[in-house]
N, C-alpha and C positions, 0 to 999 in steps of 0.2 A: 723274664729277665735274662739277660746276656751271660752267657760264661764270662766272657771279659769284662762285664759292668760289677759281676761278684766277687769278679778278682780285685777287682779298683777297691769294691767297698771292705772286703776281708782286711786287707793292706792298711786301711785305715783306722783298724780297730786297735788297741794297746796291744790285745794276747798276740795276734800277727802280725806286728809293725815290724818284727824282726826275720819273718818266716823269707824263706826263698819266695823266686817267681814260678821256681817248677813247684814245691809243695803248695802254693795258692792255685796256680792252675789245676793242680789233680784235683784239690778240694771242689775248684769252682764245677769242676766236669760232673763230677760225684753227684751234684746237689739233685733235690727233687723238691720243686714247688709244694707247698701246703695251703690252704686257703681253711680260716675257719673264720666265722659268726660271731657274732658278741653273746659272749656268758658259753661258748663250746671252747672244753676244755681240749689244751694242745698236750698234757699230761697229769696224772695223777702224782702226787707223794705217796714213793713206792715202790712205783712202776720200774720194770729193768730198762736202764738207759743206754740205748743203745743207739740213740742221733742228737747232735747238739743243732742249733739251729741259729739261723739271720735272721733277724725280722726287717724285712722290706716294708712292710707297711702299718699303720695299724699301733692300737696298746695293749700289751699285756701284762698280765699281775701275778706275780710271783707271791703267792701268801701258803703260810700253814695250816692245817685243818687242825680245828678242835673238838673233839669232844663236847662241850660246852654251846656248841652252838657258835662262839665269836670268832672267827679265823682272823690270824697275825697276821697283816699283811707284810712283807717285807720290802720288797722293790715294784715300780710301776715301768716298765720298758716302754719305748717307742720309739719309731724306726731307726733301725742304726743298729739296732742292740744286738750281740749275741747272746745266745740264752743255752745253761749250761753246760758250756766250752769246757770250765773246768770239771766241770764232774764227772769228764769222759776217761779222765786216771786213777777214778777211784776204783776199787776193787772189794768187792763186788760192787759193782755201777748203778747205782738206785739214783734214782731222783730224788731229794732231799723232800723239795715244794712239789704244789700243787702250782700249775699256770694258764690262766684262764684269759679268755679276750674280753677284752673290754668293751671293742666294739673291732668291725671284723678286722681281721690280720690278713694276710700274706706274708707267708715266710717260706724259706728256704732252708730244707732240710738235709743235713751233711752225718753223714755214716762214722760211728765211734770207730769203728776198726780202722780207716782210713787212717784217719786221724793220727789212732794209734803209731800205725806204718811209719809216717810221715814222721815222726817225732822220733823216735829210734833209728832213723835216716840222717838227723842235723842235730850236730851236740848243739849249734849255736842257737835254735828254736827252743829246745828244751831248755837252756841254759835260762832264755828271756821269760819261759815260764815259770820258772822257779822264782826270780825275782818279781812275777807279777802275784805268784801264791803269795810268798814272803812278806809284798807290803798291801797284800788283805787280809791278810793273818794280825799281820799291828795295827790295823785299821779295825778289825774284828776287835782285837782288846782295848781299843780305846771308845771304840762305841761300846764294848761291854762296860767299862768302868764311869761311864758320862752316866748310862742306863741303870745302875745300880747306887750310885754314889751321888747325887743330885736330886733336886727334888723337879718336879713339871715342871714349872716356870725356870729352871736353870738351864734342863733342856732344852729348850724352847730358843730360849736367848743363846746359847752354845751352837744352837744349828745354825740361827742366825746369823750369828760370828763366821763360821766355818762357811757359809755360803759366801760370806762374804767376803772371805781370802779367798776364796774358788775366784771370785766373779771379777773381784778389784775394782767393784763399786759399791756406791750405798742404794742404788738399783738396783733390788734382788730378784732374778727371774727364779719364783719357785717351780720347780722339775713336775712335782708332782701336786695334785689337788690339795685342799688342807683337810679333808678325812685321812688319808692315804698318807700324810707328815706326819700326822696324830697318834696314827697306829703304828707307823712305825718308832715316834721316842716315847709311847708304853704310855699316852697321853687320851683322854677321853676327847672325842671331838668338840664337846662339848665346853672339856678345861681349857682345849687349845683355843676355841673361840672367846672365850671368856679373859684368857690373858691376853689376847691383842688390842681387844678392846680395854683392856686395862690400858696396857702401851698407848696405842692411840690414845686415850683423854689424858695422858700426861706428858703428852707432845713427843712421844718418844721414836715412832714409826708412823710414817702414814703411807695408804695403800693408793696405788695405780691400777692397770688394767688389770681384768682376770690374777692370774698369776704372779704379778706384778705388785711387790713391796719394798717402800723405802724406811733405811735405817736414820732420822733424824738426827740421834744426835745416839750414834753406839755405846762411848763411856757411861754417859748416866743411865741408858740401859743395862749396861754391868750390873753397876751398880746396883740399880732398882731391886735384882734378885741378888746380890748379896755375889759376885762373881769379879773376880779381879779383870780392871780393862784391859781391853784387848789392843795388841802391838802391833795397830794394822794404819797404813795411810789411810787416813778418810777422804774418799773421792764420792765424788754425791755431782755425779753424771749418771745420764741413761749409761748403756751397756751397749756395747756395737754388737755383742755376740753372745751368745747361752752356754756358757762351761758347766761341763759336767764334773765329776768327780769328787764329791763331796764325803767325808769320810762317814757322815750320817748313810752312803749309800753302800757301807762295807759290805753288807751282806751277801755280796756278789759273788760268793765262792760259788754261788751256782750259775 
């Protein structure tokens, strides 16, 4: 990949939408390709962090190691993504996750020091970082309080919802597989299967391609779990485009 094609893509990401052209170029120059295989791990939880990374190609998984055998998963990336931008201002700098490929990667590997430099160069980068920590921190407490305070099926339908102010249709392109949704709202894949097909036979949601699920008729899904309806236009067209940002995806301090 080009210095200038990783400048275009950095530029486009939330954390450097606001970075100068010189601090994206020093980054772009800095980088060092990575290439790993499905199931080779690109770090452990733990590990000293000392490069944040693009993924150019490829999926990876960002999940916690257990004890118990069952690892959290948290977030599932795919191309585009940066992975652990912010955890390059912690101190002492540990990788929070563990992050594993899914199947092979390419990415682009960018040096914490750099970084650092660069950031202590531009109050107005730093500035926009601040405001990008800030609204995953209240992202953070609102998935913590949905996660503790609801029951599975609330979850379920609250993600639903929130996809679907992301997306501003009743064609929801889900991000990630439905194992990998499950474990993230603290759901057995098993319960998550079992409530759709609930939804489905009382005409509430019906599904599309792959990834691809529609909200029939969202208030009496509210309702169904016991959830006050939600203050959204109901538009029930396909989707011209796939948005991201869903607050179910807070977990992206890292």
């Amino acid at each position: 990949m080009s210095n200038t094609s990783l400048t275009v893509a950095l530029s486009r990401s939330p954390t450097f939408s606001k970075a100068s052209q010189q601090l994206l170029t020093a980054l772009a120059h800095s980088a060092t390709p990575v290439q790993l295989y499905a199931q080779q791990h690109l770090f452990i939880a733990g590990d000293e962090a000392r490069y944040f990374y693009w993924l150019e190609s490829g999926t990876l998984t960002l999940y916690s190691p257990s004890l118990m055998g069952e690892s959290k998963v948290f977030r599932s990336l795919e191309a585009g993504a940066l992975v652990a931008e912010t955890v390059m201002y912690a101190q002492p700098c540990h990788y929070p996750l563990s992050a594993v490929a899914e199947q092979d990667c390419r990415l682009q590997r960018l040096p914490r020091e750099l970084l650092l430099s660069l950031t202590r160069q531009s109050a107005d980068f730093a500035y926009s970082l601040v405001e990008i920590l800030s609204s995953r921190i209240l992202q953070a407490v609102n998935r913590i309080d949905l996660l503790t305070i609801t029951n599975s099926a609330q979850r379920l339908v609250s993600y639903l919802m929130d996809v679907h102010a992301q997306q501003g249709t009743a064609w929801l392109q889900l991000n990630n597989s439905h194992n990998v949704i499950a474990r993230q709202l603290n759901i057995t894949p098993e319960t998550f299967s079992r409530h759709l097909a609930q939804f489905r036979r009382r005409g509430l949601i019906g599904t599309g391609r792959q990834r691809e699920l529609v909200l029939l008729d969202p208030v009496a899904l509210c309702h169904e779990v016991g959830l006050p309806p939600p203050n959204l236009h109901f538009i029930r067209t396909r989707p011209a485009s796939n948005l991201s940002g869903s607050l179910f995806e807070c977990c992206n301090l890292l």
